[in-house]
FIZA-742404 format. One record per residue (C-alpha): x, y, z. Coordinates in steps of 0.1 Angstrom, whole numbers, plus 5000, padded with zeros to 4 digits. Layout:
N
SITE  east  north    up
SITE     X      Y     Z
...
END
This chain:
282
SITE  east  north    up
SITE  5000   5000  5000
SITE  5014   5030  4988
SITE  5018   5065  5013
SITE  4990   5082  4995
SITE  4968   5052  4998
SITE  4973   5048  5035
SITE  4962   5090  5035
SITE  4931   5082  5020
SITE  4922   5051  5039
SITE  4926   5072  5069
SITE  4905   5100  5061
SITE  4883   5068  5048
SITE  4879   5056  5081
SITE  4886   5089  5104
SITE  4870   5119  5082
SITE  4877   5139  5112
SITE  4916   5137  5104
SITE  4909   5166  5081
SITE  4889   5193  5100
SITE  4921   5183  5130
SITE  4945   5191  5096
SITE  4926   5227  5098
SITE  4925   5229  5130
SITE  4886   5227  5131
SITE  4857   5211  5151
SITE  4863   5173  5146
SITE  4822   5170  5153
SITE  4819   5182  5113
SITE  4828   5154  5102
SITE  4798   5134  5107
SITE  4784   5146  5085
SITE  4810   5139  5056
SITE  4819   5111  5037
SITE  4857   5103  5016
SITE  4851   5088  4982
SITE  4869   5092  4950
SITE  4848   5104  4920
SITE  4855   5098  4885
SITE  4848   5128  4855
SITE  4826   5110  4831
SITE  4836   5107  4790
SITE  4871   5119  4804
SITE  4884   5088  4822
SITE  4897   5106  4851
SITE  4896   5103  4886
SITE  4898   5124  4918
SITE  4913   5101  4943
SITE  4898   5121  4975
SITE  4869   5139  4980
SITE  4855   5146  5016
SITE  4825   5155  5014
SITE  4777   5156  5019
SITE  4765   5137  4997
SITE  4750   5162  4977
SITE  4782   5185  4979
SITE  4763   5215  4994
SITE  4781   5236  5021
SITE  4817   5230  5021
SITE  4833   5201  5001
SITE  4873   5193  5001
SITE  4899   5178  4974
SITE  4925   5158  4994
SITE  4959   5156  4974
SITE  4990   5136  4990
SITE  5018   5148  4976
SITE  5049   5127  4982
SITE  5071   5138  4953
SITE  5084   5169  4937
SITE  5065   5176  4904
SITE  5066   5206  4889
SITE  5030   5206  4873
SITE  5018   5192  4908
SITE  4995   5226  4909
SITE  4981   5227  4872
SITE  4971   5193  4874
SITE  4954   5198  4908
SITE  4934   5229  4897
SITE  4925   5214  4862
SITE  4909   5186  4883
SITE  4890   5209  4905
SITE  4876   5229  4877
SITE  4866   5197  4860
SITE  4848   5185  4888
SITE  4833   5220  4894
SITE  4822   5217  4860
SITE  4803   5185  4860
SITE  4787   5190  4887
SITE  4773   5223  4891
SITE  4774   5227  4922
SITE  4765   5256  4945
SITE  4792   5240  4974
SITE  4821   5257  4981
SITE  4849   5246  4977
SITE  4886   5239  4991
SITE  4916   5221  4988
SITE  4940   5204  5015
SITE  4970   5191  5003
SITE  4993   5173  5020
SITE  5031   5175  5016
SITE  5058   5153  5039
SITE  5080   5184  5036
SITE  5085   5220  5027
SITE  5110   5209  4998
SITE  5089   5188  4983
SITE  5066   5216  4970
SITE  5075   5231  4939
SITE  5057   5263  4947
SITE  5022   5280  4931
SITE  5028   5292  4894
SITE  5023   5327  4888
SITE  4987   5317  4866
SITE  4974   5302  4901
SITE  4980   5323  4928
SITE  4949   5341  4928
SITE  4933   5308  4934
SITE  4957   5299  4958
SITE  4953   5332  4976
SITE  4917   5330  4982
SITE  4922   5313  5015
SITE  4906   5280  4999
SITE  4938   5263  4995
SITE  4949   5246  5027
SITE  4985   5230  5029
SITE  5000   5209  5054
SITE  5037   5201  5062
SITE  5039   5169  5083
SITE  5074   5175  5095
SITE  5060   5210  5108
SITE  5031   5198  5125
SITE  5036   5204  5165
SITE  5040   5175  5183
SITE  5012   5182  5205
SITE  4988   5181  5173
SITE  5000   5147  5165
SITE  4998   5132  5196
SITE  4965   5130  5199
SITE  4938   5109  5177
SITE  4934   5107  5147
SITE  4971   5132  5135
SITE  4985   5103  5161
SITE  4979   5081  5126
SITE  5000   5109  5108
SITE  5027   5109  5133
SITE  5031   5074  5127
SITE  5033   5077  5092
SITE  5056   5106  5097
SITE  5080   5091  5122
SITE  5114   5074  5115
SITE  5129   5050  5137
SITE  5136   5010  5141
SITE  5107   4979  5143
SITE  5107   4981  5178
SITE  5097   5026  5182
SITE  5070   5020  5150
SITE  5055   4992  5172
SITE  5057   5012  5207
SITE  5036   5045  5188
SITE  5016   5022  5167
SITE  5005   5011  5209
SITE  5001   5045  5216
SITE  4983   5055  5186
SITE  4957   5027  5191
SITE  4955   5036  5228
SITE  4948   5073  5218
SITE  4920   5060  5198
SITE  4905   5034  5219
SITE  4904   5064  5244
SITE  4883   5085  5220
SITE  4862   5059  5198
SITE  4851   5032  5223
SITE  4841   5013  5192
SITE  4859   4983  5186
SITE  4848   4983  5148
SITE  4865   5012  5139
SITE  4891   5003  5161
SITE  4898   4968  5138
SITE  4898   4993  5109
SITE  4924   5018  5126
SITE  4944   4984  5133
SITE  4945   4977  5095
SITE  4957   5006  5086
SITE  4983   5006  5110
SITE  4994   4973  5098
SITE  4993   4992  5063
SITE  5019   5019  5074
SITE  5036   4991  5095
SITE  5040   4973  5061
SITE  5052   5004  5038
SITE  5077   5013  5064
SITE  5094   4978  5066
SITE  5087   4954  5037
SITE  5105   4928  5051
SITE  5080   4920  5076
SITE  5052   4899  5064
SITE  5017   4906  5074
SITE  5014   4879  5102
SITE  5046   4893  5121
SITE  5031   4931  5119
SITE  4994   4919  5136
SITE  5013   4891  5155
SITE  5028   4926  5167
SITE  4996   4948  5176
SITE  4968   4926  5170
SITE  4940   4929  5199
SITE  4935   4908  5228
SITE  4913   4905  5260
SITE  4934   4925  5280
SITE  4933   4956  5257
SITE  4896   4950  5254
SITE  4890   4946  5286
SITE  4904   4984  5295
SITE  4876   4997  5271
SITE  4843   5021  5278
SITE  4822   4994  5256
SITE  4836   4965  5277
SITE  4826   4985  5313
SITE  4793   4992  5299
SITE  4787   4954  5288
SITE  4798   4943  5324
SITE  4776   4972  5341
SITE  4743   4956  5320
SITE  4755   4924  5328
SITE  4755   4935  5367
SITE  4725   4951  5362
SITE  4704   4922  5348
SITE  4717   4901  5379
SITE  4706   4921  5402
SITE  4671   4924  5386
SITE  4668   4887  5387
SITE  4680   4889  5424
SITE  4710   4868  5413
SITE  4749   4877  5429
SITE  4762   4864  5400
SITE  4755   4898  5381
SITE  4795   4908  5374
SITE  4805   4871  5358
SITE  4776   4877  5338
SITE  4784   4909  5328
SITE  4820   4899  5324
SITE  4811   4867  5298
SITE  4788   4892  5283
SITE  4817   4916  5274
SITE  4837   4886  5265
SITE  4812   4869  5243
SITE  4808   4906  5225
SITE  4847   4908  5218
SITE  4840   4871  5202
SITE  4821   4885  5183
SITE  4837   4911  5170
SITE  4865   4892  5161
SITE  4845   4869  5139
SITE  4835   4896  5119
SITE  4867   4904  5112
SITE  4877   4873  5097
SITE  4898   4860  5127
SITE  4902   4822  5132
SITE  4885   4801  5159
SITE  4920   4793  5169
SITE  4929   4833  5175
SITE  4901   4840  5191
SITE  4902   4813  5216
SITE  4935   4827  5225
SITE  4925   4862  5226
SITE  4895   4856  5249
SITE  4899   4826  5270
SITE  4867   4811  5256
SITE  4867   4772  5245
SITE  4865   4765  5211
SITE  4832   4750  5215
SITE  4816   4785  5225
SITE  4833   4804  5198
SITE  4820   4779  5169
SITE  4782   4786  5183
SITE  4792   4824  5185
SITE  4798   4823  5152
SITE  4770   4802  5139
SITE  4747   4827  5153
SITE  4766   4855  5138
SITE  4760   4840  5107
SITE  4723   4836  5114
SITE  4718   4869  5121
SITE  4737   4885  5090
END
């Protein structure tokens, strides 16, 4: 997976990377999705486009830039006012782009600094972004992308930068997605490693589960229910609950029997019926 990929998977996953990028209320982003869009009879392609889905308000380009090119600019504002073109739309709109360092850019031609001065063109240094940005989710992804250092550091921020979302998202869905793209950065950073060393190297477990808000609030219904039923068994319940619910998770995302025995503590038995009823259900 290419770095411009792995940019695009994040904002994917974590549209709220961008409005953090502008320094902006994260809460926006709800309401946005990231997409590519292709310019009919043209066969050409935007690769990133956060945006409503019917581009009203605001609506942003996302351009990763990872390599001098001196027609870097035309090429970006010929594809904006293609798209602006097709669409007709009454949006406004703007332009992050997204450059590992200052060298890298070529600078604005003289033809498109107007454009570039009208405050819609947003660009963003990595190796200048403070570290207090970055070490919080989701420019934690970006510092790992950014960093430089052995195995060993990747795999200590990659921790961090899955603790720092676990501590915002409390949704272990997302967090399976974050994980992937970790692996992803994980990956372009250190070919050598195969796939099944890098998630060998962060991959959840029960522990790490266990320290989440979803987990608490499973236990707490769990407690709950016993005591309704005048039973003093409430926090086992609660606890197998939250268990059962991490099983669960893990079969949807294509784990093994075998793994998630290992990463819960349940027998093998258990998980096989966890997952027949998963499959029921879906």
């Amino acid at each position: 997976m290419k770095s411009d990929s792995l940019f695009y998977k994040i904002f994917q996953v974590c549209p709220e990377t961008l409005f953090a990028l502008l320094q902006e209320d994260t809460s926006q982003a709800r309401d946005y999705t990231f997409h590519s869009v292709e310019i009919k009879n043209l066969a050409f392609r935007i690769d990133g486009i956060l945006s409503t889905d019917d581009y009203q308000g605001r609506f942003f380009l996302v351009e990763v830039q990872f390599q001098r090119d001196t027609k870097f600019y035309s090429r970006l504002f010929a594809e904006l006012m293609l798209f602006l073109r097709e669409q007709e739309t009454s949006g406004e709109w703007r332009i992050l782009v997204i450059f590992p360092t200052r060298s890298v850019d070529t600078g604005i031609p003289p033809a498109y600094r107007e454009l570039a001065h009208s405050e819609r063109l947003h660009i963003a240094y990595l190796d200048e972004l403070s570290d207090a940005m970055l070490h919080e989710y989701p420019l934690s992804l970006l510092r790992l992308i950014r960093m430089e250092g052995s195995v060993k550091e990747t795999v200590e921020e990659a921790h961090q930068a899955l603790a720092n979302a676990r501590k915002t998202l409390n949704d272990f869905g997302i967090e399976r997605e974050i994980e992937e793209i970790i692996v992803g950065i994980i990956s372009v950073k250190f070919p050598i490693l195969t796939l099944k060393e890098i998630k060998a190297m962060i991959e959840p477990t029960w522990q790490q589960f266990s320290k989440t808000q979803v987990y608490q609030d499973i236990v707490a219904l769990g407690e709950a229910i016993g005591e309704k039923r005048g039973e003093k068994r409430g926090e086992k319940r609660g606890e197998k609950r939250a268990q059962e619910s991490f099983a669960i998770s893990l079969i949807r995302s294509n784990f093994s029997d075998e793994d998630i025995c290992k990463h819960t503590n349940l027998p093998l038995a258990r998980v096989q019926e966890l997952r027949e009823i998963n499959q029921r259900k879906s």
